[in-house]
C-alpha positions in Angstrom: 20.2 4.6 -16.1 20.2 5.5 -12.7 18.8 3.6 -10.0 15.8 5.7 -8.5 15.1 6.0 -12.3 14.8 2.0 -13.1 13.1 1.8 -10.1 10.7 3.9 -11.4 10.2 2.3 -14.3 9.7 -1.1 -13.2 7.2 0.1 -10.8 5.3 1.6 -13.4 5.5 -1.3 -15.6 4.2 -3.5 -12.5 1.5 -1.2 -11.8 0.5 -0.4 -15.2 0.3 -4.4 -15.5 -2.6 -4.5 -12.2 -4.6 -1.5 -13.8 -4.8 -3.3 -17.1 -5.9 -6.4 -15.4 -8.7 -4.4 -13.8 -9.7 -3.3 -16.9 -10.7 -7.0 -18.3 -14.3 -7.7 -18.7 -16.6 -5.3 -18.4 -17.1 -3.7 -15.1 -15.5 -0.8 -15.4 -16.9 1.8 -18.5 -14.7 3.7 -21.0 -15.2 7.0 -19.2 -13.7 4.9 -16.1 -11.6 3.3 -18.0 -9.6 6.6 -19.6 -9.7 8.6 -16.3 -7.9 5.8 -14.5 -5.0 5.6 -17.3 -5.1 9.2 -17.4 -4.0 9.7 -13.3 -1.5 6.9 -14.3 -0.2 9.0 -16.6 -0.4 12.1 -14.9 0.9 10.6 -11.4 4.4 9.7 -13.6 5.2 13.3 -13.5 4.9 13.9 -9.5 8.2 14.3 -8.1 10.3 15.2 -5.1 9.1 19.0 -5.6 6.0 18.0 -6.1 5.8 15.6 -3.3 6.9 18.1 -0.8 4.0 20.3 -1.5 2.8 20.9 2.4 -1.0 20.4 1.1 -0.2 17.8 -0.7 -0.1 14.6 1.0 -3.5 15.9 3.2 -5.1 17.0 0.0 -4.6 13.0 -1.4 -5.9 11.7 1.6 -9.0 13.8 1.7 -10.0 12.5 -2.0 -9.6 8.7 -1.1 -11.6 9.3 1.8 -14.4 10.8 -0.2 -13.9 8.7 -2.8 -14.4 6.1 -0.6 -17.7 7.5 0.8 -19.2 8.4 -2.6 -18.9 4.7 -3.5 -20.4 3.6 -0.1 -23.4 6.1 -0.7 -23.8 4.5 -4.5 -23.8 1.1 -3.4 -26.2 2.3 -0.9 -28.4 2.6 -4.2 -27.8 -0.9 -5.7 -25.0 0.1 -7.8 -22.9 -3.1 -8.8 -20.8 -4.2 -5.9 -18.1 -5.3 -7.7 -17.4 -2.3 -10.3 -17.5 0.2 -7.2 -14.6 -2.1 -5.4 -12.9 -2.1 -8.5 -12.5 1.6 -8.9 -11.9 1.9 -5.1 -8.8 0.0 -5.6 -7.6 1.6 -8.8 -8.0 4.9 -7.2 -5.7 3.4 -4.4 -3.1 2.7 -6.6 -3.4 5.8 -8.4 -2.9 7.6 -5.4 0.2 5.6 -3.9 2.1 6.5 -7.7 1.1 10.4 -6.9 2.9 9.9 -3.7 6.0 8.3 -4.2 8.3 9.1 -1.4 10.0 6.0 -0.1 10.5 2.6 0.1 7.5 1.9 1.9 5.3 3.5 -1.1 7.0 1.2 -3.6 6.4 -1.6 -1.5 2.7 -0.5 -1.4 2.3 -0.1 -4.9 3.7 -3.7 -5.4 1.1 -5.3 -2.8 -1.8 -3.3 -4.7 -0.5 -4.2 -8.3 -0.4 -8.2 -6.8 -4.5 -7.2 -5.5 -5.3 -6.1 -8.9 -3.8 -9.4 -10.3 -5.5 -11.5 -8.4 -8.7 -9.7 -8.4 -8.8 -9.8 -12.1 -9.2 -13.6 -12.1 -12.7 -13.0 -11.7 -12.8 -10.7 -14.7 -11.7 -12.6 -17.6 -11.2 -16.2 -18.6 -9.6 -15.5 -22.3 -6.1 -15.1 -22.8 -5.6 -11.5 -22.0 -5.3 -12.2 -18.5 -2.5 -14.9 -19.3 -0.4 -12.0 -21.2 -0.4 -9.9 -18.2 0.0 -12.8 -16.2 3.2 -13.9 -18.0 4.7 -9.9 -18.2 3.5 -9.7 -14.0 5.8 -12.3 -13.4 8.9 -11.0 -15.2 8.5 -8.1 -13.7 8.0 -9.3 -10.5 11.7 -10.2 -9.0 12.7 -7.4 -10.7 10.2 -5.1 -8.3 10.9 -6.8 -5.2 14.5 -6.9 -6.3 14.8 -2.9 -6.3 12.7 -2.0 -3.5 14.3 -4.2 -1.1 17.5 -2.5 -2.5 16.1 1.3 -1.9 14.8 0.6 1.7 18.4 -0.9 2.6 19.6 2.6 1.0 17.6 4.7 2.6 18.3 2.8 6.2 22.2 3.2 5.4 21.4 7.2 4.6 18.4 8.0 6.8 17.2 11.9 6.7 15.9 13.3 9.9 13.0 14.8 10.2 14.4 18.2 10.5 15.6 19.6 7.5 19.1 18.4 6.7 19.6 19.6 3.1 22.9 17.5 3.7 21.6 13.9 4.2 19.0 14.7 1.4 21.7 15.2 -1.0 23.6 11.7 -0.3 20.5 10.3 -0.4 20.0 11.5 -3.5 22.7 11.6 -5.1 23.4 7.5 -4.1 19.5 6.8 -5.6 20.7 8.8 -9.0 23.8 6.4 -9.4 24.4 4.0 -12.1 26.2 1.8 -10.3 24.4 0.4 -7.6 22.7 -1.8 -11.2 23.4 -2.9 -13.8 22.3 -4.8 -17.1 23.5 -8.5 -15.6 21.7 -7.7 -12.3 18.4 -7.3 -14.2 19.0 -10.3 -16.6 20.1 -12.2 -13.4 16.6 -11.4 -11.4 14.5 -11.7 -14.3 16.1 -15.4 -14.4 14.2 -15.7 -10.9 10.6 -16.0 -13.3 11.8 -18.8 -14.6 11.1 -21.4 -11.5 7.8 -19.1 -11.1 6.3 -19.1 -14.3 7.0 -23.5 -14.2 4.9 -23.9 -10.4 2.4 -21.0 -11.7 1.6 -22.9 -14.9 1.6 -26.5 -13.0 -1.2 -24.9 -10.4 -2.9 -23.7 -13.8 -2.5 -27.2 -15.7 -3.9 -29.1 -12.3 -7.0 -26.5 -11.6 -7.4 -24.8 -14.7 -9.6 -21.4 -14.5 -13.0 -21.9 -15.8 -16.0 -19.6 -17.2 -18.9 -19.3 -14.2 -22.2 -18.6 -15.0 
């Protein structure tokens, strides 16, 4: 497997992890629910032609910015606080995996997947959360792991900002190859959850999460 196309992967799986975290409890409603794993779907087929749609980036931030009002003007109207922010943020990530470009966008979608983790701690004491908590940090090391990688590709092949169809195709072509990882180097990183899941479950054991009233 190539690397641009692990990559991908594991950033899906990570992300896929903070959505279903969001959806614990009952904040968000089915209709919510099935549109926001629908634009995760969807968003797995947006790709470099895609992407370099010249609308397209403008068109995506027009629709977080009026998403972002319309849930302004409903909590205006006493609509629960917490379900708007929820799908605020779940838009946000939809968005970043419609407009994957760079290393930077990976490293977004990693920071937003973490925010959806964390913010599901509020949403459910049972032990759903601990299964996406125990697949969030396997997949972790393996996500930082690969982005770091990319962004050190992309600085050693940088693409101007004129059209060079020349630099685009080392980049490219370096991203597709199946060398730059390998089966031990996942097996090696995913090691790395080991030491995290043993301080992660000695914070839990000390202050264990609770139900709140």
């Amino acid at each position: 497997m190539g690397f641009s196309t692990l990559h991908k992967w594991v950033t899906y799986l990570l992300s896929g992890l903070g959505l279903l975290a969001l959806s614990l409890g009952s904040e968000l409603t089915e209709t919510t629910q099935v549109l926001m794993f629908l634009g995760y779907g969807l968003s797995f087929f947006a790709e470099e032609k895609i992407l370099a749609l010249r609308y397209y980036a403008p068109l995506w931030t027009a629709v977080v910015v009026a998403f972002l009002a319309v849930q302004v003007a409903r909590g205006l109207t006493a609509a629960p606080t917490l379900s708007l922010a929820i799908e605020f943020a779940a838009l946000l990530q939809i968005s970043r995996l419609f407009n994957r470009r760079a290393a930077a966008d990976y490293q977004q979608i990693a920071v937003l997947a973490f925010l959806h983790l964390t913010a599901a701690t509020v949403l459910s004491t049972n032990l759903s959360y601990a299964v996406i908590f125990i697949g969030f940090v396997i997949a972790t090391p393996w996500m930082l792991a690969l982005s770091h990688l990319r962004r050190e590709i992309e600085g050693n092949y940088p693409v101007p900002t004129t059209e060079d169809s020349g630099a685009r195709l080392a980049l490219r072509r370096v991203l597709a190859s199946k060398r730059v990882v390998g089966p031990g180097f996942l097996a090696g990183t995913a090691l790395l959850s080991l030491p995290l899941f043993a301080m992660t479950l000695l914070i839990f054991v000390t202050i264990p999460r609770v139900g709140q009233g």
